[in-house]
N, C-alpha and C positions, 0 to 999 in steps of 0.2 A: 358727486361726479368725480372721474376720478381725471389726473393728471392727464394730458394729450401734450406726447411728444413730438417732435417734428415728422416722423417716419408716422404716426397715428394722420396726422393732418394732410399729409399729404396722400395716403391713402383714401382719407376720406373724400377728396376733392378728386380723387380719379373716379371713383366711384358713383362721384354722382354725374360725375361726366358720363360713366357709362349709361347709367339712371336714364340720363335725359335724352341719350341715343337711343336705346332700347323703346321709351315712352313714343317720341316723336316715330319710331320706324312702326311698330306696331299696335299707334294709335288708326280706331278707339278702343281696340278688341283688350290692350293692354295696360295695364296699370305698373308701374318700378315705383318701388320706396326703399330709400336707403334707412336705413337705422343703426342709428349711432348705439353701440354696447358699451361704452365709458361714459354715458350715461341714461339709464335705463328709463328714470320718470320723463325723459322727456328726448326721447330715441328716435322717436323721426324727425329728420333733417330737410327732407325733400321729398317729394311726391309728383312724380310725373304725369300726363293720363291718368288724373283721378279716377276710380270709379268707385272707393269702397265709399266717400264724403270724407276719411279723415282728414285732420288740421297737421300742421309740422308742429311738434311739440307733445304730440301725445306719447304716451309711453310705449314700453315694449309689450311686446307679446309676450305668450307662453312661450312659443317659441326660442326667442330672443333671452329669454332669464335663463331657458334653460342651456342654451350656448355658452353664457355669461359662470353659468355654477359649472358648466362642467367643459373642461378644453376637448377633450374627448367625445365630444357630440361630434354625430355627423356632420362634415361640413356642406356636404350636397344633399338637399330632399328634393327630388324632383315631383311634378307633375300630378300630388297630392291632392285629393277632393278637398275643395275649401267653398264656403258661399262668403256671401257680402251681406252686411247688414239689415237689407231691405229682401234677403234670403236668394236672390240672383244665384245660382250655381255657378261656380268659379272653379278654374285650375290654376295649380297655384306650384312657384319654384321658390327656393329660397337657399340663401348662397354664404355661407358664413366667410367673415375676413378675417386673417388670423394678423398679427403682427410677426416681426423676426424671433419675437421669443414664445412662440405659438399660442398665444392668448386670443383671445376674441373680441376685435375691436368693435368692429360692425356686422351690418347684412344685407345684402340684396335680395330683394325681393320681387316677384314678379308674378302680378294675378292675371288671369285669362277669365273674361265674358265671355261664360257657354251661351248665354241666353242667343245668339246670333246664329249660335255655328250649330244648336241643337235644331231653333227653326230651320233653318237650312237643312241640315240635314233630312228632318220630314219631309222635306217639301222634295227635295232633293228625288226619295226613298219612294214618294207617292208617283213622282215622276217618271222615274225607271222601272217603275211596277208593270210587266206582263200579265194578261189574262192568262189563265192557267190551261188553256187549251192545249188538243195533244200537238197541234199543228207546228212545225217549227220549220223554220226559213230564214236562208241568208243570201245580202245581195252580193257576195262574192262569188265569182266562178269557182267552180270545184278545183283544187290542186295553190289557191292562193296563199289558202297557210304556213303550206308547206315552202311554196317560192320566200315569202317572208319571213320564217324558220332558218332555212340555207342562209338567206344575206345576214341574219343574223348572228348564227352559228360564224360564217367564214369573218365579220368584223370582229366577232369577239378573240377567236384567233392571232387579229394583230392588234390585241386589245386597243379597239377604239370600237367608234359604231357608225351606222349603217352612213349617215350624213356626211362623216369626218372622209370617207375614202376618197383616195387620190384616185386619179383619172387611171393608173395603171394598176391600181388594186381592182377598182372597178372591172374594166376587161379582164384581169384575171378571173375576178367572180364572175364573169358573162360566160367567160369559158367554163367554168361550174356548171355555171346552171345551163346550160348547153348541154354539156356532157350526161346531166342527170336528168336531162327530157322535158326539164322546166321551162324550157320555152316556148315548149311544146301547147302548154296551157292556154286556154282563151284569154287575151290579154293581158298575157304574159309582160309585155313589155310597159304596158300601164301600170301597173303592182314594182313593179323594181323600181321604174323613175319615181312611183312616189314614195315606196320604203328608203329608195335614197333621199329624196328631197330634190331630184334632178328634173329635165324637161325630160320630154320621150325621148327629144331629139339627140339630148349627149346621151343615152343608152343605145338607140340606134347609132351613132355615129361610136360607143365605146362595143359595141357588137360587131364593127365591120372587122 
């Protein structure tokens, strides 16, 4: 094992702080392990949100050695195909620490349980599935896309969005969409108040 100076230790100890933030906010989908690179047989420190069963104590990965042999390894691998022991499909991050004299003390690590988000997903995919008929229909009145295009177009303008406008941006865009017939639409004034997030009432009353 090799030496751990004070600048090593105290990195390490931030690390698992992040470790355990990481764990608790995106438990149980996620798994954090730190691993100690000063010393390899016995590289895990801490493990958050278990999921793969390992112990603290076990050694490094492939990974991890090959941080270890070479400072020049990437220090970021994101989002890489990985599974879990019991074959679970996993996504997976992993974070190398360097010290001040660019060595490689440790790693963070971080695996993602597909197994939730793939179910999901199907379920999701079956759910949004249309029949394949030629017939097609929407319950918006004709001209609404276009009303919600304009508010959009004129927020992005003063860069913010549709929600954020002030009461005199608003009237401004009422006079917009006046001037360009929009109001003209069937329920016109229903599609603004909720593209903004507002009642009918403060559009009508930012129309007068």
């Amino acid at each position: 094992m090799a030496k751990r100076t004070a600048e090593h230790r105290a990195l390490l100890d931030q690390i698992q702080q992040i470790a355990e933030g990481i764990g608790a906010t995106f438990a149980p989908f996620c798994e954090a392990v730190v691993h100690d690179l000063l010393d390899p047989e016995h590289a895990i420190i801490s493990i958050h949100n278990n999921l793969s069963g390992r112990e603290v104590g076990a050694p490094a990965t492939e990974l991890g050695l090959a941080r270890i042999s070479d400072p020049e390894y990437p220090q970021l691998i994101a989002n890489y195909a990985n599974h879990f022991a019991d074959g679970r499909q996993a996504k997976s991050t992993s974070i190398g620490i360097k010290d001040a004299h660019g060595k490689y003390i440790a790693a963070l690590c971080m695996n993602v349980d597909l197994t939730l988000f793939r179910g999901l997903q199907n379920v999701l995919g079956q759910f949004s599935s249309v029949e394949g008929a030629p017939l097609q229909e929407s319950l918006d009145p004709t001209g609404a896309d276009e009303i919600r295009e304009r508010i959009d177009q004129f927020a992005a303008r003063l860069a913010t969005t549709p929600h954020a406008l002030k009461s005199e941006d608003r009237r401004a865009l009422i006079r917009e969409l006046k001037e360009s017939g929009c109001m003209e639409i069937r329920r016109a004034m229903a599609i603004v108040a909720r593209h903004l997030g507002v009642s009918r009432a403060t559009v009508y009353s930012d129309a007068k």
